[in-house]
C-alpha positions, -999 to +999 in steps of 0.1 A: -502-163-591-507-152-554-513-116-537-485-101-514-487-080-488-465-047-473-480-026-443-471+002-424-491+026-402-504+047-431-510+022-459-519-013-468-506-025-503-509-057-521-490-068-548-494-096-578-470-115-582-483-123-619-469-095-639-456-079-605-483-055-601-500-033-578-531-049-569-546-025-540-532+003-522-552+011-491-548+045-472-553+028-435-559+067-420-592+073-446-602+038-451-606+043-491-590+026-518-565+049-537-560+023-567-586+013-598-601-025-593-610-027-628-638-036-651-650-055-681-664-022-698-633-001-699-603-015-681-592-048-662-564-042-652-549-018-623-509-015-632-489-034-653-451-034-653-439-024-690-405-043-701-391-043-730-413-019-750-438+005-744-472+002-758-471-012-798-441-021-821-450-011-856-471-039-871-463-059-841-434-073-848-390-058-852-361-080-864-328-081-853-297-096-865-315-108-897-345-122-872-379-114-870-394-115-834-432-108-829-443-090-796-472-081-778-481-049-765-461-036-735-434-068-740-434-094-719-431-088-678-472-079-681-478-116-688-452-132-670-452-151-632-427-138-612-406-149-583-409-136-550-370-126-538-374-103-508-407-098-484-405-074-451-432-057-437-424-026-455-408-043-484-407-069-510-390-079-548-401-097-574-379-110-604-381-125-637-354-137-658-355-147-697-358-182-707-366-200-734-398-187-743-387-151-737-359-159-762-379-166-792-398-133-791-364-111-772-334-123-779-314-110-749-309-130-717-320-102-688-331-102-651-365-078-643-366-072-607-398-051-592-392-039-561-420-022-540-412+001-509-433+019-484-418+046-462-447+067-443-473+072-469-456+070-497-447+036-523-416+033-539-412+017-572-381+002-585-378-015-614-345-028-619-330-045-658-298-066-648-285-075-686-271-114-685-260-110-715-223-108-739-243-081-764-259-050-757-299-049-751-321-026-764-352-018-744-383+001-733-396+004-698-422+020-683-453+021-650-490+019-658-507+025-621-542+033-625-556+054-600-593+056-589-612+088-599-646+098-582-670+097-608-710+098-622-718+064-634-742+061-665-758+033-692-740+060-712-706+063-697-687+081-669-686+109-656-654+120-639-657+160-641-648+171-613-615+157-608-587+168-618-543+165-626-521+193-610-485+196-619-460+213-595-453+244-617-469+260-650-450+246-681-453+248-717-459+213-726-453+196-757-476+166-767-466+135-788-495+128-814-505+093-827-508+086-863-547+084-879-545+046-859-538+065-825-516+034-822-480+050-833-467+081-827-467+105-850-453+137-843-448+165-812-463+191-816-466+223-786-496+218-767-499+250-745-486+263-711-507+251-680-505+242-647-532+217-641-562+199-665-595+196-653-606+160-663-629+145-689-638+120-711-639+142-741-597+147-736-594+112-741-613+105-780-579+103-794-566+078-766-537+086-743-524+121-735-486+113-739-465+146-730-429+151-734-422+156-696-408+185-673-428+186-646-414+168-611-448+157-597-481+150-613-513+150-583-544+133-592-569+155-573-603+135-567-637+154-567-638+145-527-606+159-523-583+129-517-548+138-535-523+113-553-490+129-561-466+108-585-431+115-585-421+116-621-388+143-618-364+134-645-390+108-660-388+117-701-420+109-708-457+112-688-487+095-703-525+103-690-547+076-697-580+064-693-608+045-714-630+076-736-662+058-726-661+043-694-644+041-658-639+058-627-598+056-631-570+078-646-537+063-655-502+084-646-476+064-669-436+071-663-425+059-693-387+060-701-396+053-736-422+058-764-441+033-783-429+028-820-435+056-844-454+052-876-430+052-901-405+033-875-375+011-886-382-024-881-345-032-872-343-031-833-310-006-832-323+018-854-355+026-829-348+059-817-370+057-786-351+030-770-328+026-746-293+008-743-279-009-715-246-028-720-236-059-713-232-071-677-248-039-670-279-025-644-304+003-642-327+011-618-363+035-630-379+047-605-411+064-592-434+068-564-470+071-554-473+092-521-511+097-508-516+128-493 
């Protein structure tokens, strides 16, 4: 594992190689820490690179050509070292290919590149799936950046009225609904027309906040007045997420996929929320954090 660095006039970012991860993002003009550092009570981590499927497979496990592979939550790149390809100032790329390991739990032979990008004072996020393979691959990908929240600390919990999520337009939403787990997804249902959502604990009981999305940008609005805004335009899906209890943070997911739902069909090809790439094939998802 070791920390990397991009800098430009406006921010200062470093990045984990392990899991190819945002590790700080520094606004250099303010002299505050935009991301979450994590903590044992709620959250450790502060961004996680999701590859090949977002959140839980259905009893934790799929089969494919007669196969049954077992999986961890978000896949694989979360708990996975990966190479250093590119470093500028401004920019650098991180990759991770399958090997042996990988192909006991995925069978496809694939290439995960992160690259991270700062122009001004904004970051861009790349992540790029190269499939290696003769077959088609069937995938989920998706961002996790947590981003810091001002908040009231307690032996009780935290606090974090007070800030709050604007979207660039007013929308009628539709939210997907987790089963009586809150692990897989259930159903969508309409969840109302609104512009912004003023922050709580309370929103989160039932976990995340997972919207079918149709908004372009998502700003996370601190109680001090410091702004995030996340470019999520043509992004299908937008998770909010943050531990019920504790932590000053709030997650703003792009996910291009969902986790399984409950009644899910163990056979890989038959999961609706997936994607396909085909073989010899690349793709690029992207976002951006811009501090403003």
């Amino acid at each position: 594992m070791s920390i990397l660095n991009i800098e430009n006039e406006f921010l200062r970012v470093e990045i984990d190689s392990f899991g190819a991860t945002l590790n700080n993002v520094i606004d250099k003009q303010k002299n505050i820490e935009i991301l979450w550092q994590g903590d044992s009570k709620s959250w450790t981590g502060k961004d996680k690179f999701i590859f090949p499927f977002v959140g839980r497979l259905k009893d934790g496990f799929y089969t494919h050509e007669e196969q049954r592979y077992d999986m961890q939550i978000h896949g694989l790149c979360p708990y996975n070292e990966f190479e250093l390809v590119e470093n500028t100032k401004c920019k650098l790329a991180l990759e991770f290919s399958y090997n042996e390991n990988t192909l006991k739990v995925y069978p496809f032979k694939f290439k995960a590149i992160a690259i991270f990008e700062i122009i001004n004072n904004r970051i861009n996020v790349d992540y790029k799936i190269i499939n290696l393979d003769d077959k088609s691959m069937y995938f989920g990908i998706g961002g996790h950046p947590a981003l810091q929240l001002d908040s009231v600390e307690s032996e009780f919990g935290t606090d974090i009225s007070g800030n709050k999520v604007i979207f660039d337009d007013e929308y009628e939403w539709e939210r997907y609904l987790g089963d009586q787990s809150n692990v897989y997804i259930d159903k969508l249902v309409h969840y109302g027309k609104f512009d912004r959502i003023e922050l709580s604990k309370s929103l989160f009981e039932s976990d995340a906040i997972i919207l079918k999305n149709v908004c372009k940008t998502v700003t996370v609005v601190r109680k001090n007045g410091v702004s995030i805004e996340v470019d999520v335009e043509n992004i299908p899906v937008l998770a909010l997420w943050t531990h019920k209890q504790f932590g000053s943070y709030l997650c703003i997911e792009p996910w291009w996929s969902l986790p399984d739902y409950s009644n899910a069909s163990k056979e890989l090809c038959a999961k609706e929320s997936l994607m396909t790439l085909p073989p010899r094939e690349e793709k690029i998802y992207a976002f951006s954090i811009k501090v403003l």
